[in-house]
C-alpha positions as CSV (number, residue, x, y, z in Angstrom):
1,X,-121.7,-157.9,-136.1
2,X,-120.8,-154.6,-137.4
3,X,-123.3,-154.2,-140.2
4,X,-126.7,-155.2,-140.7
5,X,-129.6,-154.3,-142.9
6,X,-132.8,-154.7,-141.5
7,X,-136.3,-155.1,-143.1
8,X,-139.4,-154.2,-141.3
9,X,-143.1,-155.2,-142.2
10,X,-145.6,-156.7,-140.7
11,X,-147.8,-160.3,-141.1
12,X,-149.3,-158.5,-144.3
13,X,-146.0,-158.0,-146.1
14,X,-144.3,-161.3,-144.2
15,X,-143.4,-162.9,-147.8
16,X,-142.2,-159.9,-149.4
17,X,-140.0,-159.7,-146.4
18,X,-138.5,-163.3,-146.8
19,X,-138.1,-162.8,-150.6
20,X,-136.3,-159.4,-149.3
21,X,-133.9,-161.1,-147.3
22,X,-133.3,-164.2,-149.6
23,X,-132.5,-161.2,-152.7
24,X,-130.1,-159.5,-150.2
25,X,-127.8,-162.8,-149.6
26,X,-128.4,-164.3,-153.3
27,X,-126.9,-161.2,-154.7
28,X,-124.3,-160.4,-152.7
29,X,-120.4,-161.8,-152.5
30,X,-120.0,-160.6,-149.1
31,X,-122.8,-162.7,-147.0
32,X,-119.9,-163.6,-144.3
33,X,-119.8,-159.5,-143.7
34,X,-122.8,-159.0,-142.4
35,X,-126.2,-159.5,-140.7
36,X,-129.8,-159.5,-141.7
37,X,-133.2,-159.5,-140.0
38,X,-136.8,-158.9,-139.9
39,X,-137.9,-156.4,-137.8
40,X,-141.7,-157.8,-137.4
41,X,-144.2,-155.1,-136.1
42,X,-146.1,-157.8,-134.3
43,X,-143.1,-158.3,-132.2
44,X,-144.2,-155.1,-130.2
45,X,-147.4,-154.3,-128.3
46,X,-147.3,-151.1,-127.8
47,X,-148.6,-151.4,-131.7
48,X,-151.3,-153.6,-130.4
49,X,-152.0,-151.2,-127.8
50,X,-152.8,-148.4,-130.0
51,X,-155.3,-149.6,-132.0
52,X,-158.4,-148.0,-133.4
53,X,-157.0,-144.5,-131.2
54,X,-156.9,-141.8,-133.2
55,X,-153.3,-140.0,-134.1
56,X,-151.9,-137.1,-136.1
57,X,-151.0,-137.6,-140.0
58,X,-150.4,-134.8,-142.2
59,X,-152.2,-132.5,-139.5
60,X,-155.3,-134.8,-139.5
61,X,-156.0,-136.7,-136.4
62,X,-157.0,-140.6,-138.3
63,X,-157.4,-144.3,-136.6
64,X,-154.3,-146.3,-135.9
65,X,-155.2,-150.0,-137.4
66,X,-152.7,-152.3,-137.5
67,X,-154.3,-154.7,-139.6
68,X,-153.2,-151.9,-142.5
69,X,-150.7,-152.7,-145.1
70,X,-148.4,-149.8,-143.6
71,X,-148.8,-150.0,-140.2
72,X,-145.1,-151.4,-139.8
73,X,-143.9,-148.0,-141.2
74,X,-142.3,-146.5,-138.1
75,X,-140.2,-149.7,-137.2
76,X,-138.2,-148.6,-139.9
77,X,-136.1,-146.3,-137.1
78,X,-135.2,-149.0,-134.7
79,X,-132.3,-150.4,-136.1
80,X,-130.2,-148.2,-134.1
81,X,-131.5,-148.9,-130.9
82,X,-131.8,-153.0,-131.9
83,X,-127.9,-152.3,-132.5
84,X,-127.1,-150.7,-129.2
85,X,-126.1,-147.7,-131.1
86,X,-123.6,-148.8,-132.7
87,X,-122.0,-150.0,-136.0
88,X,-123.5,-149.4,-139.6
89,X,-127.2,-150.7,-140.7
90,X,-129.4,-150.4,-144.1
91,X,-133.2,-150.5,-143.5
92,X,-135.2,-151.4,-146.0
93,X,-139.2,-152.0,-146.5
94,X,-140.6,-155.5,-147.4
95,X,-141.3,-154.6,-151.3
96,X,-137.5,-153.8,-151.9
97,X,-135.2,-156.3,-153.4
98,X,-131.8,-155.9,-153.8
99,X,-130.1,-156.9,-158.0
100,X,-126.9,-155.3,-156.9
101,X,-124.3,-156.0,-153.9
102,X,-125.5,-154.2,-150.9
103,X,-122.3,-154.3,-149.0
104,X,-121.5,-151.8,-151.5
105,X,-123.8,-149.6,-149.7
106,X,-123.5,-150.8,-146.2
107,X,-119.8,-149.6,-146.8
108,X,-120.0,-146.5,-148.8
109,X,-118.1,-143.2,-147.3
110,X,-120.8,-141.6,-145.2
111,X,-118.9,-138.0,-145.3
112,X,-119.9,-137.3,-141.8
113,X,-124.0,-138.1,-142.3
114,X,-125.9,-139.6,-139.9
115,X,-128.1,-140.6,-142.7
116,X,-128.1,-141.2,-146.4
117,X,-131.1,-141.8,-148.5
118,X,-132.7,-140.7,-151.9
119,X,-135.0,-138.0,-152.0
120,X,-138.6,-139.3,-152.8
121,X,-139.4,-136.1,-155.4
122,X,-138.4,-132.7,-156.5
123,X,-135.2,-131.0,-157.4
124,X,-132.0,-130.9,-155.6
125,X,-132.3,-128.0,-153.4
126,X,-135.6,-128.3,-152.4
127,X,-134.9,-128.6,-148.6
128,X,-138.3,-129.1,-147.3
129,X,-139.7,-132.0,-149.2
130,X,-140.0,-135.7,-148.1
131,X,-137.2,-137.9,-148.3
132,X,-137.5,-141.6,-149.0
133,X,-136.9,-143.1,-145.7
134,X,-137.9,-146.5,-147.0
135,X,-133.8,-147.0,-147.6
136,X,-131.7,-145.8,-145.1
137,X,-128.4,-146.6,-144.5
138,X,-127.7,-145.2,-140.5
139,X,-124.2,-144.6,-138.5
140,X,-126.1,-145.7,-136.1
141,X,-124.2,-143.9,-133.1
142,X,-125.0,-140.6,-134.4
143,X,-128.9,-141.2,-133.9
144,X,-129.0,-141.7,-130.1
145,X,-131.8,-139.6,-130.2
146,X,-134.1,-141.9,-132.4
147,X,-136.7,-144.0,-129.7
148,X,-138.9,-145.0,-131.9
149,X,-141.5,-145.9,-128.9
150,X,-141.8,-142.7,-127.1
151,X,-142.0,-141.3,-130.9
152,X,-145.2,-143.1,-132.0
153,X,-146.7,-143.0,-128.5
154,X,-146.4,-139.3,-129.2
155,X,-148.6,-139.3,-132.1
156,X,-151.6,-140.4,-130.2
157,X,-151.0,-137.4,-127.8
158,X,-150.7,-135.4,-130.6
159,X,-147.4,-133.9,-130.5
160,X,-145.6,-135.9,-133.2
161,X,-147.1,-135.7,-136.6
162,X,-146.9,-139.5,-138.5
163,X,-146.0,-137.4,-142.2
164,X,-142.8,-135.5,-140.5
165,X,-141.4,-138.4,-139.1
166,X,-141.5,-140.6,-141.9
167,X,-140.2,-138.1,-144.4
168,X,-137.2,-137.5,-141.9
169,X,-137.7,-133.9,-141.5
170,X,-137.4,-133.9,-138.0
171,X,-133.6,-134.6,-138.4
172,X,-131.5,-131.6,-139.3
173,X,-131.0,-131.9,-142.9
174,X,-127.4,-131.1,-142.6
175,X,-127.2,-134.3,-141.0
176,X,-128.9,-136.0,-144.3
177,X,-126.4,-137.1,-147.0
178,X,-128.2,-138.2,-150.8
179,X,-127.6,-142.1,-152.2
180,X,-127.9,-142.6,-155.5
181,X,-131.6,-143.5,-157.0
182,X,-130.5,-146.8,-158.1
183,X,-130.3,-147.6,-154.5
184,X,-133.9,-147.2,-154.1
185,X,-135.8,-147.3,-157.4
186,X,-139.1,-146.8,-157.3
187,X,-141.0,-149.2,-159.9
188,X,-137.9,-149.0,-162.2
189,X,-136.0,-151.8,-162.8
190,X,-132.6,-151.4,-165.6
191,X,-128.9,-152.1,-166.0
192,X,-128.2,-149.4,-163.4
193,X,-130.9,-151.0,-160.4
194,X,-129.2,-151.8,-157.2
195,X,-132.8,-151.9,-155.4
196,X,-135.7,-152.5,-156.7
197,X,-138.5,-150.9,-154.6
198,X,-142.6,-151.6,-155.3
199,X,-143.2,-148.6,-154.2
200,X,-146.1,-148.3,-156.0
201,X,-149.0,-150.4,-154.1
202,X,-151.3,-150.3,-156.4
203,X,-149.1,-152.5,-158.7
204,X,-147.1,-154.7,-156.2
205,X,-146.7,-158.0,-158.5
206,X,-147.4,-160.6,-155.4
207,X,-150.9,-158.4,-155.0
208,X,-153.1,-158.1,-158.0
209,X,-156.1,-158.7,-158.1
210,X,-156.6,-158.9,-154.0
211,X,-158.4,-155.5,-152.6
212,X,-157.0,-152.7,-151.2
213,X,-155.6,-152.6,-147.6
214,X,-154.1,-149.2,-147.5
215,X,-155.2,-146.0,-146.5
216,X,-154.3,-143.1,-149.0
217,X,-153.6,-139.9,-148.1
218,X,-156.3,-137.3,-147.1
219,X,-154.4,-133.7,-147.5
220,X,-153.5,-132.6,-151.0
221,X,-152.0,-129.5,-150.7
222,X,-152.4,-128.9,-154.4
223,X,-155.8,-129.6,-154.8
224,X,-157.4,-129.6,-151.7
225,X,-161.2,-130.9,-152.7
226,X,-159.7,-134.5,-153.2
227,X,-158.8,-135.0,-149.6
228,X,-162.4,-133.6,-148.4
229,X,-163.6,-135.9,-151.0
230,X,-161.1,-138.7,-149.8
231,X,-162.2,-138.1,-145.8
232,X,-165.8,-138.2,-146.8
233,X,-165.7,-141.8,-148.6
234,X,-164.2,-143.0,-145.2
235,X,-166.3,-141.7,-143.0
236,X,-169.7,-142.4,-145.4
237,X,-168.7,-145.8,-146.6
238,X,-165.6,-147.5,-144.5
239,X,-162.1,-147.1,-144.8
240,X,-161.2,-149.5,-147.3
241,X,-164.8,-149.3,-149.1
242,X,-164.2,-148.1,-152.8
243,X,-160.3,-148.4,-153.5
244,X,-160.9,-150.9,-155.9
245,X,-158.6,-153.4,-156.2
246,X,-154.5,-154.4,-157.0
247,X,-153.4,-154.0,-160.6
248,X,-150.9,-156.2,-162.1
249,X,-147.5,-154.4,-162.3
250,X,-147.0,-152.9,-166.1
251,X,-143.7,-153.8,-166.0
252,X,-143.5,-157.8,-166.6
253,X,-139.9,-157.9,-165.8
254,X,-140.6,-156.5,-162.2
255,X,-143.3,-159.5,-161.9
256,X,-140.8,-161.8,-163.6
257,X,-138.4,-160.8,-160.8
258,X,-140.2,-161.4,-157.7
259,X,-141.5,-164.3,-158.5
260,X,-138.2,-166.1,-160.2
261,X,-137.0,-165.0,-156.4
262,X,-139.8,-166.8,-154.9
263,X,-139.7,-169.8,-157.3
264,X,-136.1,-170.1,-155.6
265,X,-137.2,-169.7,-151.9
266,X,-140.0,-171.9,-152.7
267,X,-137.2,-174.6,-153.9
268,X,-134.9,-173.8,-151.2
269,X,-137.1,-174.3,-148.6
270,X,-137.6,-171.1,-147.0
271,X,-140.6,-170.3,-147.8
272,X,-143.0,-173.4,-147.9
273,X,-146.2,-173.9,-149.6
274,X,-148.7,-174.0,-146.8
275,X,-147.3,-170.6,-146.0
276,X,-147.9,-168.9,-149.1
277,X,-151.3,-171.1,-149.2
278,X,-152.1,-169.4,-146.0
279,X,-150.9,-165.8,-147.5
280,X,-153.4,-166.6,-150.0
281,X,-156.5,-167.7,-147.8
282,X,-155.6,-164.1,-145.7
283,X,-155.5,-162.1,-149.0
284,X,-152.5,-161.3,-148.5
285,X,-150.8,-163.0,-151.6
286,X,-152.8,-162.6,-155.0
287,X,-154.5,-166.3,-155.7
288,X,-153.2,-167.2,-158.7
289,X,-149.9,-166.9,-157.4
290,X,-148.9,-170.9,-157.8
291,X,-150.1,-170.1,-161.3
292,X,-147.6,-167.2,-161.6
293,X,-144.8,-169.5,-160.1
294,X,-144.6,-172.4,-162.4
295,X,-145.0,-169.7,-165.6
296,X,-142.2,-167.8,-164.5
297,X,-138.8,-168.7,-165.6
298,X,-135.9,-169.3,-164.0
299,X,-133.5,-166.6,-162.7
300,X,-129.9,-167.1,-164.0
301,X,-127.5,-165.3,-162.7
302,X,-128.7,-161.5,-162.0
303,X,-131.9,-160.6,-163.1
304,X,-131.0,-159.9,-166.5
């Protein structure tokens, strides 16, 4: 087909995925118009082969784990390739649920761009800051350049930094068009939500109370002390050791959301108990979650 949106994650985020993809079909009028998938991380070895060798993030050399929440992060560029360079796709990560129509997106005049997305802060002008690459939508035929395996193999030789990739300024930006914000909104959820993204991890509703399996950042340009402090509580105590734990999401819509989305996947049978039992046993869903189900009303409709 000539359109797909993808979502990548990994086993970690494996629900959040299926909710993704069940959100992208529920809301849409269009589902005979186009494809999606999962892009699973554990699908490719050279992952596997990388593990606990260090590579290059933000100009520190750090281990590769993929037992990390993020570690699925660079799949988010194969779409092209998985298309055979051709055709239209929207990538999205597995905390992003669509409220809106994304046909509407996957359709949208490109003017030309190779890439649209939203910029992840900062004013409009501000050329050299990072751009949300966790919604893309890709003409895919202009990026016959994106390989996505010599890529990461490069950041263990240390010639690709992880932090440049990721905020897409490798590409030229002239090639970079801008979507709206309410294609990608981050943690906000109104009339105007097309996307709803979790971008904050911290406060992912399907997480609280589990402990933290992500690694934060370790250069902070404006106050450099907190990333020597940060490198030193890894490299005294662990990697994960003191992060604390999830925090419920202060938004109870946002919670009421996901999981009115999973209460229906639950019901429609594609996602079944003893997987989300599992999820639970693996930490990777918060415990009380079959609590959370049966208090959480029914979707009618859209969200609101």
């Amino acid at each position: 087909m000539e359109y797909c949106v993808f979502i990548h994650t990994n086993h970690k985020q494996i629900v959040g995925a299926l909710v993704a993809e069940y959100a992208l079909r529920r809301n849409s009028k269009n589902n005979d118009r186009f494809d999606v998938k999962i892009i699973n991380q554990n699908d490719y070895p050279y992952f596997q082969a990388h593990e606990g060798q260090l590579y290059l993030r933000d100009g520190i050399k750090r281990p590769w784990f993929n037992e990390d929440l993020q570690s699925f992060t660079p799949t988010r560029f194969m779409p092209p390739e998985l298309m055979g360079y051709q055709g239209r796709s929207v990538v999205i990560d597995p905390d992003i649920f669509a409220v809106g129509d994304v046909w509407e997106l996957l359709t949208r005049d490109m003017q030309g761009k190779a890439i649209m997305c939203r910029r992840r802060a900062g004013p409009k002008g501000i050329v050299d800051r990072c751009l949300a690459s966790s919604v893309m939508l890709l003409d895919n035929a202009r990026l016959r350049h994106w390989d996505v395996e010599d890529k990461f193999e490069k950041m263990f030789t240390f010639e690709q930094d992880y932090q440049p990739w990721i905020c897409l300024k490798d590409e030229p930006r002239e090639t970079i068009g801008l979507i709206e914000n309410e294609w990608n909104d981050f943690d906000k959820l109104d009339d105007n939500t097309k996307m709803i993204h979790n971008t904050r991890r911290r406060t992912q509703p399907w997480k609280a109370g589990l402990p933290i399996d992500w690694r934060p950042a370790e250069n902070f340009r404006l106050f450099p002390p907190l990333g020597w402090l940060m490198r030193a509580r890894r490299k005294l105590f662990g990697e994960y050791a003191l992060l604390g734990r999830y925090k419920s999401h202060p938004d109870p819509n946002q919670e009421r959301f996901f999981f009115g989305l999973l209460k229906e996947c639950l019901e429609k049978g594609i996602v079944a108990d003893d997987m989300i039992r599992d999820e639970i046993a693996q930490n990777h869903v918060r415990h009380d979650a079959f609590d959370v189900i049966d208090r959480t009303p029914r979707l009618v409709g859209a969200w609101r």
